[in-house]
SEMAR-104740 format. One record per atom (N, C-alpha, C): residue number from 1; residue in one letter; x, y, z. Coordinates in Angstrom, 3 decimals, always signed. Atoms other than C-alpha are relative to their C-alpha. Layout:
residues N
   num   residuo         px         py         pz
   NUM         A          X          Y          Z
...
END
This chain:
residues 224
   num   residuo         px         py         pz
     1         X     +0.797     -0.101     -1.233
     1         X     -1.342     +2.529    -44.949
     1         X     -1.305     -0.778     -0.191
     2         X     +1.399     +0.470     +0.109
     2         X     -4.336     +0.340    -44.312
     2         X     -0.742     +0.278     +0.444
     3         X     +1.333     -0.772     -0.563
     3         X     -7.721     +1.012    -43.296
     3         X     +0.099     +1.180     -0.142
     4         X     +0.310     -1.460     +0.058
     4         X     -8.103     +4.402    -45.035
     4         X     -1.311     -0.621     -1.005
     5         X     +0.712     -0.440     +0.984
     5         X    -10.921     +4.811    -47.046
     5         X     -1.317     +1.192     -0.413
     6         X     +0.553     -1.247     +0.127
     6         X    -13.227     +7.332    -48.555
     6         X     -1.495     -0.111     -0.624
     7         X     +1.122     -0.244     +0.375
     7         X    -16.697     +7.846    -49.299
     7         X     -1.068     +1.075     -0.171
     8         X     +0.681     -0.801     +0.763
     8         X    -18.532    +10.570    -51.418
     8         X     -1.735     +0.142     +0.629
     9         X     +1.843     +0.292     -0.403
     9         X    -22.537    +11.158    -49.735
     9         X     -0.458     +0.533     -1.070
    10         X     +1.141     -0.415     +1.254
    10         X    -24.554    +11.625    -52.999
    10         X     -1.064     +1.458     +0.702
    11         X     +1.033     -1.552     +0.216
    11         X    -25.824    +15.137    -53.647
    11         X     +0.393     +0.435     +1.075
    12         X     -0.577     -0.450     -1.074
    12         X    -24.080    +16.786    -50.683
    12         X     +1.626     +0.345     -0.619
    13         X     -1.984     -0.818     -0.176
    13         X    -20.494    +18.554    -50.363
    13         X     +0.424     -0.865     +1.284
    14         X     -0.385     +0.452     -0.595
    14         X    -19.898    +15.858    -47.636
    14         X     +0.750     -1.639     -0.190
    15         X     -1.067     +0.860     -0.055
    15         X    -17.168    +12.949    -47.365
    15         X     +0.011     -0.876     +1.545
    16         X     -0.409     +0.711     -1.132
    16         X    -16.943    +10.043    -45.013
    16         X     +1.609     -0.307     -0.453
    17         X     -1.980     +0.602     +0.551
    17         X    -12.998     +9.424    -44.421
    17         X     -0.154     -1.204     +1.141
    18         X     -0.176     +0.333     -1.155
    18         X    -12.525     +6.630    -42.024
    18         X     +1.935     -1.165     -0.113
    19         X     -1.353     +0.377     -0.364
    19         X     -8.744     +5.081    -41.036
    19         X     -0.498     -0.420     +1.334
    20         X     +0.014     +0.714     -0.774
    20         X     -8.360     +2.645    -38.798
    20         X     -1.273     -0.235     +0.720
    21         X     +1.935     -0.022     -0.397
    21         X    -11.744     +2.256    -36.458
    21         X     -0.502     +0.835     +0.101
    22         X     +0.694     -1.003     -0.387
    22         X    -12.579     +5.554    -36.282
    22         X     -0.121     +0.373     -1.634
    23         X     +0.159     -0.293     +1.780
    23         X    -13.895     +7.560    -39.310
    23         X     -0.613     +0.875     +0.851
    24         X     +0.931     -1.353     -0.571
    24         X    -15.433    +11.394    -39.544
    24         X     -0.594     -0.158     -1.610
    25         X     +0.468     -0.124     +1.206
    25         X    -17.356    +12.895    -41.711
    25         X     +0.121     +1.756     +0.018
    26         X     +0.241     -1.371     +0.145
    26         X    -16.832    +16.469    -43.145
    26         X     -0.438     +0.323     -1.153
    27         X     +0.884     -1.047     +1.480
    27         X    -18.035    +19.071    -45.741
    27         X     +1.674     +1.130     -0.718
    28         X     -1.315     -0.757     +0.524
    28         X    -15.400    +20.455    -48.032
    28         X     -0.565     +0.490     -1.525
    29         X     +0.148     -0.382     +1.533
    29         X    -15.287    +22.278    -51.630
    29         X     +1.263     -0.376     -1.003
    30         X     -1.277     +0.450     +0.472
    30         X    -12.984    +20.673    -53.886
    30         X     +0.806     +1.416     -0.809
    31         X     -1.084     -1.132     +0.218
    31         X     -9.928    +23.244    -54.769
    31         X     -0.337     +1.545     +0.805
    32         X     -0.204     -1.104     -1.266
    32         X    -10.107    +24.806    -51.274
    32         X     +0.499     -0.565     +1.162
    33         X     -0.330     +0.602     -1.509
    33         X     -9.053    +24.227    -47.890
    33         X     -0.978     +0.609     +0.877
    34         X     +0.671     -0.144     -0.778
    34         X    -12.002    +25.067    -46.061
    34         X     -1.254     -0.424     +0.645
    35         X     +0.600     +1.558     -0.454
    35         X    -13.014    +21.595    -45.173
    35         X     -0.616     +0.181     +1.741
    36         X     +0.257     -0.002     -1.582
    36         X    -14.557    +21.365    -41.717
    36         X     -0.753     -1.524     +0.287
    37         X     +0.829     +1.968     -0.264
    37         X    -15.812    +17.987    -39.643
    37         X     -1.672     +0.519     +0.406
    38         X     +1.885     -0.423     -0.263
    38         X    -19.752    +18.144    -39.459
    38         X     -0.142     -1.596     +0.876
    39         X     -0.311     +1.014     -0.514
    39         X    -19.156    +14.728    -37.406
    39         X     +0.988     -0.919     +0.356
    40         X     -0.968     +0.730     -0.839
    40         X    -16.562    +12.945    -35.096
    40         X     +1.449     +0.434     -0.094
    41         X     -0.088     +1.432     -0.018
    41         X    -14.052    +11.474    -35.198
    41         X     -0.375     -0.976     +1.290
    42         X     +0.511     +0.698     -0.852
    42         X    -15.451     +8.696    -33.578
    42         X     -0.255     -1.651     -0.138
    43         X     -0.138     +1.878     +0.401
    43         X    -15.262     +4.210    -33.548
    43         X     -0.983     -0.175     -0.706
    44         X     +1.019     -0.051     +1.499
    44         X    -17.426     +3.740    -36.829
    44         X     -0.780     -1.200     +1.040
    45         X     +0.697     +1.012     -1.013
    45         X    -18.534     +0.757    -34.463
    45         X     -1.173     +0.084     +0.979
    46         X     +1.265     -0.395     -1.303
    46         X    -20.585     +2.723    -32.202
    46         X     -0.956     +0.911     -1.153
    47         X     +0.672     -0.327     +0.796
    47         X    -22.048     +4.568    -35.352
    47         X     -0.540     -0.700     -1.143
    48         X     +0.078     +0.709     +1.190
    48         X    -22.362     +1.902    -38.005
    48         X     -0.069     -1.360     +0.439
    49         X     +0.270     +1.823     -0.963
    49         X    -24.374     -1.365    -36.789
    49         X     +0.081     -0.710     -0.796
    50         X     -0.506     +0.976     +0.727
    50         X    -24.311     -2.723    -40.477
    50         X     +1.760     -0.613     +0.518
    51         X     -1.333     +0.112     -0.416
    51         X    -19.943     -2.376    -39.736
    51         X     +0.285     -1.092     +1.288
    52         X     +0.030     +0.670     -1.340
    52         X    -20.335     -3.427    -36.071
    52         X     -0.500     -1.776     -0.423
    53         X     +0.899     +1.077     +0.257
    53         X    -22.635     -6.254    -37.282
    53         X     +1.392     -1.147     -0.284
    54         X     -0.674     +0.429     +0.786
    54         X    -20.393     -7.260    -40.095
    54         X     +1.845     -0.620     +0.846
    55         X     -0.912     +0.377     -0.542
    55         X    -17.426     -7.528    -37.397
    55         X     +1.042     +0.470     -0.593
    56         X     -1.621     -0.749     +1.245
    56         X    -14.677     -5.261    -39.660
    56         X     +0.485     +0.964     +1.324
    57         X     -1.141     -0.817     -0.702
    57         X    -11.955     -3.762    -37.574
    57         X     +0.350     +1.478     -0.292
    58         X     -0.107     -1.255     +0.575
    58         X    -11.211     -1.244    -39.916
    58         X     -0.771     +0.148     -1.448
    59         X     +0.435     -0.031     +1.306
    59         X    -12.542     -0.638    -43.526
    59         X     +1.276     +0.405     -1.237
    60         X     -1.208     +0.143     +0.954
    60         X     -9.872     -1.148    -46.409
    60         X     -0.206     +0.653     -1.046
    61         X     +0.020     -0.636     +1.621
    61         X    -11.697     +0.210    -49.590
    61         X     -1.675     +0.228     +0.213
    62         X     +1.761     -0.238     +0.323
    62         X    -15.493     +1.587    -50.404
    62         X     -0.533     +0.093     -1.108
    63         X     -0.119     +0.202     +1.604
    63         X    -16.759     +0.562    -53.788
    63         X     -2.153     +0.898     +0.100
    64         X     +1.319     -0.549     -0.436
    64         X    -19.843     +3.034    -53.787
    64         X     -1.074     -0.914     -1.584
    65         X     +0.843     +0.289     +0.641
    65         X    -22.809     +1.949    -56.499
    65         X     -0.783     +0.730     -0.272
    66         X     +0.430     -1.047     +0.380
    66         X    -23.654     +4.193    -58.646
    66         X     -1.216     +0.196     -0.182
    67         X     +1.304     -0.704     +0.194
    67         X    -27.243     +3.821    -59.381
    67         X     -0.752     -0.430     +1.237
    68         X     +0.809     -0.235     -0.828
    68         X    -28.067     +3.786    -55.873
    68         X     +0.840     +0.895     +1.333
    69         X     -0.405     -0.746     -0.261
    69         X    -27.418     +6.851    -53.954
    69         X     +0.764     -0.203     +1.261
    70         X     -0.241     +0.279     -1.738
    70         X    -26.838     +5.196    -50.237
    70         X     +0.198     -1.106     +0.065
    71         X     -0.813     +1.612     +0.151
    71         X    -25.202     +1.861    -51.075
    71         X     +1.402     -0.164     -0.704
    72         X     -1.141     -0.026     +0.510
    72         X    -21.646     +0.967    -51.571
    72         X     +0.471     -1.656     +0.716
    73         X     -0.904     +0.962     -0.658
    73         X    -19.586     -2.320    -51.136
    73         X     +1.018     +0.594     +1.036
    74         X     -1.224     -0.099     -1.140
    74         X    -17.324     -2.424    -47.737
    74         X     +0.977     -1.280     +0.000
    75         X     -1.133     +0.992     -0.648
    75         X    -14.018     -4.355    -47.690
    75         X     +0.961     +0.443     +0.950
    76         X     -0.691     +0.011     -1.140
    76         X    -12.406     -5.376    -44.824
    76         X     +1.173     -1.353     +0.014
    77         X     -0.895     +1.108     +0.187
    77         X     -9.261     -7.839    -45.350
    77         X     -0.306     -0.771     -1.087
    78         X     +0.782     +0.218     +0.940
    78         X    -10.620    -10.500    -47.013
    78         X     -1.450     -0.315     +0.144
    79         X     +1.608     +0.260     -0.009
    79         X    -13.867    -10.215    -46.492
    79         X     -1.252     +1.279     -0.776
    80         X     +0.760     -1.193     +0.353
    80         X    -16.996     -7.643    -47.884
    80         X     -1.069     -0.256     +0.443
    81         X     +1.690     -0.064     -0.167
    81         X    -20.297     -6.523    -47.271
    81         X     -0.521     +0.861     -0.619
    82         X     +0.468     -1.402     +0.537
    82         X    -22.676     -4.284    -49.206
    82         X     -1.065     +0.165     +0.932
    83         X     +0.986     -0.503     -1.491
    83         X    -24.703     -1.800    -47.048
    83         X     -0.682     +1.089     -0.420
    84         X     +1.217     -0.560     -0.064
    84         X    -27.516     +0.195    -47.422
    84         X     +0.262     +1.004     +0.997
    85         X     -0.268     -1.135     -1.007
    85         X    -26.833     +3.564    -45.294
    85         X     -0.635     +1.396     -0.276
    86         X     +0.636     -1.589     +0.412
    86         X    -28.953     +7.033    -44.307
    86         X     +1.261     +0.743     +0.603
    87         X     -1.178     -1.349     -0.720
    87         X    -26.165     +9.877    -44.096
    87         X     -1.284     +0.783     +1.436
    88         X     +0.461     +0.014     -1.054
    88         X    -26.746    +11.091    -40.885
    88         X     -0.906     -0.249     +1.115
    89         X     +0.909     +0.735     -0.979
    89         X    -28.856     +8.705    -38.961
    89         X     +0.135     -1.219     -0.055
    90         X     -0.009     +2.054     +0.008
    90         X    -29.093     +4.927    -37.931
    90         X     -0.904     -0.458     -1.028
    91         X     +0.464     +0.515     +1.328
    91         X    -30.434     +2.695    -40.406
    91         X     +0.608     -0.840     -0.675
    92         X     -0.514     +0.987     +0.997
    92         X    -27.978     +1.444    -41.944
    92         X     +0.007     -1.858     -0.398
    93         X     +0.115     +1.357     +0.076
    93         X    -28.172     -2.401    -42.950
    93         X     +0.903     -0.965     -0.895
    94         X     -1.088     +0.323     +0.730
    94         X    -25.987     -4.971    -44.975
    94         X     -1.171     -0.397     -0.380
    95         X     +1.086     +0.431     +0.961
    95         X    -27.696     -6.526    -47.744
    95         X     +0.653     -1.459     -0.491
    96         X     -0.159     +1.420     +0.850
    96         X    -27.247    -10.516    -48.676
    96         X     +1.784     -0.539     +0.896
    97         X     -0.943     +0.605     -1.223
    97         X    -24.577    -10.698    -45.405
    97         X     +1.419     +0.066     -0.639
    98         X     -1.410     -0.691     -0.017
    98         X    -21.046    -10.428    -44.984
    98         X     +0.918     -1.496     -0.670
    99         X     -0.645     +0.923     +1.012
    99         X    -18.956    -12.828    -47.565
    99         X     +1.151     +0.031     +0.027
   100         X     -1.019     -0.451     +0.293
   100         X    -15.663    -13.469    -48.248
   100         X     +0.406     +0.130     -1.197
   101         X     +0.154     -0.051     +1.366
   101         X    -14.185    -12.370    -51.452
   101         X     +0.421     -1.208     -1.150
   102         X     +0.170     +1.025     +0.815
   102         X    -12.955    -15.254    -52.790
   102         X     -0.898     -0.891     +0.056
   103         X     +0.943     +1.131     +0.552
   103         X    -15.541    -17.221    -54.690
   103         X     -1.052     +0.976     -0.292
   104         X     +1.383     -1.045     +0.017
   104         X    -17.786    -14.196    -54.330
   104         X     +0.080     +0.922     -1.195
   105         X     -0.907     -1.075     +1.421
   105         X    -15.507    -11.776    -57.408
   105         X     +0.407     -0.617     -0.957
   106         X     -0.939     +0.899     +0.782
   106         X    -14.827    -14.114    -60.007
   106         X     +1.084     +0.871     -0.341
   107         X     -0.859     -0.908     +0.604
   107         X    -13.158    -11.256    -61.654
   107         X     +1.379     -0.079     +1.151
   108         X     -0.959     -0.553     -1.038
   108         X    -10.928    -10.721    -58.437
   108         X     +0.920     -1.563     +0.594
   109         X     -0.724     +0.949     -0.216
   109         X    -10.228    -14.459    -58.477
   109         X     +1.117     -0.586     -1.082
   110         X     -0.876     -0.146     +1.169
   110         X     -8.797    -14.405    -61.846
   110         X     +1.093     +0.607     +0.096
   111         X     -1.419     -1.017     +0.204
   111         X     -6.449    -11.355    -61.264
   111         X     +0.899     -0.319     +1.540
   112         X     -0.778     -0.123     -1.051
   112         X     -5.655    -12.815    -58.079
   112         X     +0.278     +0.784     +1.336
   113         X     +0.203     -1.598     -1.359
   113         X     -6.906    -10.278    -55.529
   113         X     -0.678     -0.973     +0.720
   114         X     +0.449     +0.067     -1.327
   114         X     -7.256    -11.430    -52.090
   114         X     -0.504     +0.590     +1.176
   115         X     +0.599     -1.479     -0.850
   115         X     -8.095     -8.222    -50.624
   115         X     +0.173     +0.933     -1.326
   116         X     +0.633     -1.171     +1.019
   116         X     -9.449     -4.774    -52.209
   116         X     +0.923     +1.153     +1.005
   117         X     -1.159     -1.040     -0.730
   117         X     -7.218     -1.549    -50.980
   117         X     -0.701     +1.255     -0.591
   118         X     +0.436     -1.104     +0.723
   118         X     -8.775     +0.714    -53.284
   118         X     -1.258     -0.215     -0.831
   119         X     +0.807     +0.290     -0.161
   119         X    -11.850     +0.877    -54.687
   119         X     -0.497     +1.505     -1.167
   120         X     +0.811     -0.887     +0.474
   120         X    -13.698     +3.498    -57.815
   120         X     -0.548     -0.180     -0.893
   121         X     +0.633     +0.495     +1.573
   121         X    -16.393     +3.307    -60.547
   121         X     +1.056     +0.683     -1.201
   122         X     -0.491     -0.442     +1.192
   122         X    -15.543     +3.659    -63.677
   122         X     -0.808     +1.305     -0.488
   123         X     +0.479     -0.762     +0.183
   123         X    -16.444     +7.034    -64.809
   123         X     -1.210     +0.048     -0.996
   124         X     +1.012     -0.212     +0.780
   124         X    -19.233     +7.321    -67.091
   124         X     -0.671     -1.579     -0.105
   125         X     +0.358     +1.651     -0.311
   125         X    -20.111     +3.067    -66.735
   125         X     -0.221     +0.230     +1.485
   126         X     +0.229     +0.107     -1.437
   126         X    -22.181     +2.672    -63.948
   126         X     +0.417     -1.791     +0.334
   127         X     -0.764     +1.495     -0.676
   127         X    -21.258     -1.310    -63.903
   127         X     +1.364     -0.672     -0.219
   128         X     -0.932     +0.716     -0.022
   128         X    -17.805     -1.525    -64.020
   128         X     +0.734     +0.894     +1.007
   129         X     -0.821     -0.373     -0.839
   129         X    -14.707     -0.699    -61.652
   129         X     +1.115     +0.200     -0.076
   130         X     -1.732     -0.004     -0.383
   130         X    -10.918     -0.105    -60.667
   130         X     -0.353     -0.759     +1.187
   131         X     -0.305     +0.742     -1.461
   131         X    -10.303     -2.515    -57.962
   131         X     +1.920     +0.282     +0.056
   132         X     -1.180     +0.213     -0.475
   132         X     -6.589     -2.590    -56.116
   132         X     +0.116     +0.014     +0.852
   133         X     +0.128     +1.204     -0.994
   133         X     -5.364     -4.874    -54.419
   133         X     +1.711     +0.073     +0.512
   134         X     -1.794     -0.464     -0.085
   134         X     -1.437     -3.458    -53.047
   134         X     +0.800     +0.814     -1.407
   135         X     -0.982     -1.122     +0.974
   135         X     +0.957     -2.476    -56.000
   135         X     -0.557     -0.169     -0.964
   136         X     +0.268     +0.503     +1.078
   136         X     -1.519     -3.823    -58.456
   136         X     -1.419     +0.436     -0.240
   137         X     +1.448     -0.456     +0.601
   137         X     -4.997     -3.011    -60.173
   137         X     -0.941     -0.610     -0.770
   138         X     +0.457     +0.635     +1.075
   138         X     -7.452     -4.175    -62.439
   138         X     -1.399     +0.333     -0.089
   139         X     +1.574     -1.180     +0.399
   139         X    -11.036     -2.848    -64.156
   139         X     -0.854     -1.161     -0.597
   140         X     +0.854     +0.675     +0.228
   140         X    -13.914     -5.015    -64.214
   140         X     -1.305     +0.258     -0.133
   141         X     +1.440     -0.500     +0.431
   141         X    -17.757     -5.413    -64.895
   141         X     -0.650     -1.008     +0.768
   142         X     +0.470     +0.734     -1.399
   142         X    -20.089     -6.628    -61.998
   142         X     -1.845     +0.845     -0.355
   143         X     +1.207     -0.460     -0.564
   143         X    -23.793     -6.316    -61.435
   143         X     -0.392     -0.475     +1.419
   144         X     +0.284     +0.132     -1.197
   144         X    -25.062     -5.569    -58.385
   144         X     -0.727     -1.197     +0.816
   145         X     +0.177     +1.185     -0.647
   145         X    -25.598     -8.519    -55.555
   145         X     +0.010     -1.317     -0.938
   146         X     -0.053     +1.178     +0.481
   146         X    -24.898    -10.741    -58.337
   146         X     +1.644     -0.644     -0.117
   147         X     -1.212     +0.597     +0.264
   147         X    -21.825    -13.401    -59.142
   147         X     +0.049     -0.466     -1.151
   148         X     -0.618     +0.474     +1.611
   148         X    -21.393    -12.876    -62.926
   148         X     +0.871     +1.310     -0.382
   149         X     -0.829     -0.900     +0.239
   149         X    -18.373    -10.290    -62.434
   149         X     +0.718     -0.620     -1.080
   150         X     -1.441     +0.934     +1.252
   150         X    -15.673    -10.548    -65.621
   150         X     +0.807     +1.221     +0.623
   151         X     -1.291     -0.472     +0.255
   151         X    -12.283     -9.435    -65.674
   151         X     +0.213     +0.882     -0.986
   152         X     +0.280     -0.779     +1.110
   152         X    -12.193     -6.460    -68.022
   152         X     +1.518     +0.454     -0.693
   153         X     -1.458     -0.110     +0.076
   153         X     -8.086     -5.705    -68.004
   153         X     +0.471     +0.026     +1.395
   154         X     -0.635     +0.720     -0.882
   154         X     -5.644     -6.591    -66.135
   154         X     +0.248     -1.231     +0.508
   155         X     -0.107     -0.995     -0.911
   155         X     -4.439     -7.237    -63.261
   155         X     +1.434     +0.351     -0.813
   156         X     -1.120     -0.453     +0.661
   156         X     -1.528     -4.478    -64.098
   156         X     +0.722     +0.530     +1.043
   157         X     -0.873     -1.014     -1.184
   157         X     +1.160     -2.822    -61.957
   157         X     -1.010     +1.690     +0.190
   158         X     +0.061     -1.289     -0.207
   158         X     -0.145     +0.587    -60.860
   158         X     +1.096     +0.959     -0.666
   159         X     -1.578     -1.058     +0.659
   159         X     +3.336     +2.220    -61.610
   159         X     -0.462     -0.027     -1.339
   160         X     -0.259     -0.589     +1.384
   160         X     +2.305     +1.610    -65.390
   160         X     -1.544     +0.049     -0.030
   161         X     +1.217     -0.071     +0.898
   161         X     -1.254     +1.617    -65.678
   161         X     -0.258     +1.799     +0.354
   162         X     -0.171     -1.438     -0.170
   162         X     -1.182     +5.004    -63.727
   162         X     +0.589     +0.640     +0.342
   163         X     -1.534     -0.519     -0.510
   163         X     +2.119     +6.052    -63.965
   163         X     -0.141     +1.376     +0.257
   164         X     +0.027     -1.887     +0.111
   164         X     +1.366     +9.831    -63.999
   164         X     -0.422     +0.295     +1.399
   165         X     +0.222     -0.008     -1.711
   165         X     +0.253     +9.616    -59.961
   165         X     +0.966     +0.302     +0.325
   166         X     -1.527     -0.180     -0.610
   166         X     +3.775     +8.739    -59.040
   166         X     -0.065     -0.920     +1.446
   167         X     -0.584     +1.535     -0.890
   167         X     +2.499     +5.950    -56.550
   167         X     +0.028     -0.931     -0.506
   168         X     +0.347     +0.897     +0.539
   168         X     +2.726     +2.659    -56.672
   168         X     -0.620     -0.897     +0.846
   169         X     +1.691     +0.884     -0.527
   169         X     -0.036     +1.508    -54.488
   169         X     -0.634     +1.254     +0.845
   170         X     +1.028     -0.959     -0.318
   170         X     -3.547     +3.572    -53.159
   170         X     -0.115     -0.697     +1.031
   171         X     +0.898     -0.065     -1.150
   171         X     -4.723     +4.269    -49.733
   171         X     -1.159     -0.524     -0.547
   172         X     +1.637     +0.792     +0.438
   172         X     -8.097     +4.569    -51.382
   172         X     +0.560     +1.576     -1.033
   173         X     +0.332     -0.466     +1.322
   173         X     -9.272     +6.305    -54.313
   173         X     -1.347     +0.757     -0.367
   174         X     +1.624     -0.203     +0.301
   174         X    -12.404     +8.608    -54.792
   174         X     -0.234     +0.853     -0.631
   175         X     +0.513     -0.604     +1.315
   175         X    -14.401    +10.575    -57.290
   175         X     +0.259     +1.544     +0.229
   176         X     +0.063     -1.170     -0.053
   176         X    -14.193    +14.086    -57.128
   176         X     -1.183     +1.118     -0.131
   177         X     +1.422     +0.102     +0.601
   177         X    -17.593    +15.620    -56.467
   177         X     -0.258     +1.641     -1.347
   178         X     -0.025     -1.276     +1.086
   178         X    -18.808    +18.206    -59.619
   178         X     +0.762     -0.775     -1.334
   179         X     -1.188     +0.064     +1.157
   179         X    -16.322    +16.374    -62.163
   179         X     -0.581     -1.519     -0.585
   180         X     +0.340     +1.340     +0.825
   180         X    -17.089    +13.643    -64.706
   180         X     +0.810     -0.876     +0.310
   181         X     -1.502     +0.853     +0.214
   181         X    -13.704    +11.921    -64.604
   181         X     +1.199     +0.426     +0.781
   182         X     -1.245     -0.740     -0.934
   182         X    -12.039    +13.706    -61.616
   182         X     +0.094     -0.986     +1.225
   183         X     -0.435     +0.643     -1.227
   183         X    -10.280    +11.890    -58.591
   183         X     +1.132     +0.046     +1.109
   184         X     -0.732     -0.096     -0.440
   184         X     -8.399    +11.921    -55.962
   184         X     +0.650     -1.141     +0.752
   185         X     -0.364     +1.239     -0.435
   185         X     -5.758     +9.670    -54.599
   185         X     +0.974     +0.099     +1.005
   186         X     -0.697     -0.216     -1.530
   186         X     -4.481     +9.508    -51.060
   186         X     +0.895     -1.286     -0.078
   187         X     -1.114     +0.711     -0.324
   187         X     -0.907     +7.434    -50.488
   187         X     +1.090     +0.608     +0.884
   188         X     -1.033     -0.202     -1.363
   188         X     +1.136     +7.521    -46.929
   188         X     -0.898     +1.309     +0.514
   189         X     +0.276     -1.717     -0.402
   189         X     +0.925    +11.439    -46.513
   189         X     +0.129     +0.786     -0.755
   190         X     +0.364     -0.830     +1.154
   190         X     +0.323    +12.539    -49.818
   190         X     -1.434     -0.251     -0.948
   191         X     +0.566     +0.977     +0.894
   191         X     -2.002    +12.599    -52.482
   191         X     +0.223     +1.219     -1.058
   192         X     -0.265     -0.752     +1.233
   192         X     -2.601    +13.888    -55.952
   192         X     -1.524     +0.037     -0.530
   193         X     +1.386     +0.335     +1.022
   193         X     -5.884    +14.971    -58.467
   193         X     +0.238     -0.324     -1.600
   194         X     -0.117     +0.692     +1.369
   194         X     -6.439    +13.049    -61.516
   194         X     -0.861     -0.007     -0.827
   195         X     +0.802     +0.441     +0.882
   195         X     -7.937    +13.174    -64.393
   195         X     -0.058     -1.846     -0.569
   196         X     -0.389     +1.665     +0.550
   196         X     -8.907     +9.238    -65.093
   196         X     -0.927     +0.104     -1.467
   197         X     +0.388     +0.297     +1.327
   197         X     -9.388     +8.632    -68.797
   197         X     +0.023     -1.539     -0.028
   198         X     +0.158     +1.245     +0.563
   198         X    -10.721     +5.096    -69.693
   198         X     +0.716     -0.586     -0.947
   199         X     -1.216     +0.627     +0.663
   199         X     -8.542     +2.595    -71.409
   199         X     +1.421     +0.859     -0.587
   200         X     -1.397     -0.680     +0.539
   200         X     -5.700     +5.389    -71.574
   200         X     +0.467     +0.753     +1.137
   201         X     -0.839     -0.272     -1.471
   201         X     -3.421     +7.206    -69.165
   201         X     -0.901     +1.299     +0.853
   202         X     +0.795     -1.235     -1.135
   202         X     -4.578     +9.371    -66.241
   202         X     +0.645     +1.216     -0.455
   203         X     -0.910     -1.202     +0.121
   203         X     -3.412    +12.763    -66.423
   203         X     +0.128     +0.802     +1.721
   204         X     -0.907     -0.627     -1.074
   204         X     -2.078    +14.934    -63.401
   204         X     -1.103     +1.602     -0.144
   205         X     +1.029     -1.258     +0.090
   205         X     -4.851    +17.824    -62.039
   205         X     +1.146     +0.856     +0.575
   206         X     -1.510     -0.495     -0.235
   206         X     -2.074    +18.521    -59.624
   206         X     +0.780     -1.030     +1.049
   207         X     -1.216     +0.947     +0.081
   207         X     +1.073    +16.948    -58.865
   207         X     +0.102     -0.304     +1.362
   208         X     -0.452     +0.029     -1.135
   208         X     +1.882    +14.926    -55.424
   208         X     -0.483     +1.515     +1.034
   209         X     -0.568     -0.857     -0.976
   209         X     +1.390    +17.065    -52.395
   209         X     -0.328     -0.519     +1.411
   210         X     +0.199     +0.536     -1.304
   210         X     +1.107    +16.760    -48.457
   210         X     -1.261     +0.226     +0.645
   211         X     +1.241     -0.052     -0.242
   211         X     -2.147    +15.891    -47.107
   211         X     -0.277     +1.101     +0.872
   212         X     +0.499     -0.652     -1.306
   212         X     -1.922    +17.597    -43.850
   212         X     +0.538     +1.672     -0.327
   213         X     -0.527     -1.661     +0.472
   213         X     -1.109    +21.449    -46.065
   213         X     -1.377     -0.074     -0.670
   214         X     +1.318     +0.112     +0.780
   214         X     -4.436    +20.592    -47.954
   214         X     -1.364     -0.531     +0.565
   215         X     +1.092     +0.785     -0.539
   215         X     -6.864    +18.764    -45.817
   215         X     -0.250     +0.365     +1.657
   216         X     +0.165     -0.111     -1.017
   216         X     -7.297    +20.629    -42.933
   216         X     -0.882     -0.839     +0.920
   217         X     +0.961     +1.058     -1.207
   217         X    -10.210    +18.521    -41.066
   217         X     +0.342     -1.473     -0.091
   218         X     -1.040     +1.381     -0.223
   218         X     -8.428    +15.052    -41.693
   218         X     +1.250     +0.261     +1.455
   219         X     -1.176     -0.137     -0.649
   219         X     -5.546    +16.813    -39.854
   219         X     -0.725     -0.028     +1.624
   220         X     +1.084     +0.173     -1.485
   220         X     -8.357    +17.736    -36.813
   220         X     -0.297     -0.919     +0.259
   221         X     +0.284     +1.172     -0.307
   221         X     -9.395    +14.517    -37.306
   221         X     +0.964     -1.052     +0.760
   222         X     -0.875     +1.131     -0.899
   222         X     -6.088    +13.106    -35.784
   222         X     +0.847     -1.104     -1.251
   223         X     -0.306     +1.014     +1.301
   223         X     -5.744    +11.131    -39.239
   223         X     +1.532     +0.330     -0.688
   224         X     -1.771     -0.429     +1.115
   224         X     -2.259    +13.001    -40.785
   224         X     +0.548     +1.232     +0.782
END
């Protein structure tokens, strides 16, 4: 599925989800179902003038940045923007304009990524990543608004780098808030929680299940 992706609001129990042009935002506790929407759903377009600006249809992946609480890369096909955003209020802005990714990722020109699908830091490294890009992946090292990304491994199939999921390509991909190395990973109409261990296999928090039995305000949202 394209245009899902997910975004964590620093220091808050709240989650932007957005799919296709619309996106909400709710408040949830991870290992509960008693998620609720504290906003929309509603065309991220009429809420998000960096987005609007930037001309993105939908949003494909959200690469947040860790040492700044209200900034994250946005890809949209092949294109990105990083944006500067106040949770709940206007403001938001892009920063150094809307690019496309090739020429802009060396790293992502190396492994051959033409678009981003998925999108999470690396746990305990605030400058490196998981990027994926369809059935495929790859973990690099980037500083912010600059173009001296490397290629760190990869690119690898998904099926083996994180075979213990059981997909073999991510909606999107996001941190788990409270947890060092916790994540969750949404594919079709499932997802699963993961422990991600650095250069070694993920492990399984729990196994596959169906979004719309676990995610009640996605389901309000119209999304599953």
């Amino acid at each position: 599925m394209s245009g899902v992706a997910a975004l964590n609001i620093a220091k808050s129990n709240e989650t932007y989800f957005f799919q296709g042009d619309r996106y909400v935002k709710f408040k949830w506790t991870p290992g509960t179902t008693d998620d609720e929407i504290t906003y929309g759903p509603t065309e991220f377009a009429k809420e998000w003038a960096s987005l609007k600006e930037a001309g993105f249809g939908w949003v494909d992946a959200i690469l947040p940045i860790p040492e700044h609480d209200h900034r994250a890369y946005f890809f949209s096909g092949d294109k990105y923007a990083r944006i500067e955003y106040v949770p709940g209020a206007p403001g938001d802005k892009i920063l150094g304009g809307v690019r496309p990714i090739k020429g802009n990722w060396l790293s992502l020109d190396k492994a051959g990524f033409t678009e981003v699908t998925a999108a999470l830091p690396v746990p305990g490294r605030s400058n490196e990543a998981y990027i994926f890009s369809g059935q495929q992946y790859c973990r690099i090292k980037y500083t912010e608004g600059k173009i001296d990304d490397e290629l760190l491994d990869g690119p690898k199939p998904i099926s083996v780098g994180w075979s213990k999921v059981g997909f073999t390509d991510f909606d999107t991909i996001f941190a788990r808030p409270g947890s060092e190395n916790g994540a969750y990973v949404f594919s079709g109409s499932e997802y699963s929680q993961i422990k991600v261990n650095v250069g070694g296999y993920d492990e399984i928090v729990s196994d596959k299940r169906e979004i719309d039995q676990y995610w009640p305000a996605l389901v309000r949202a119209g999304f599953y």
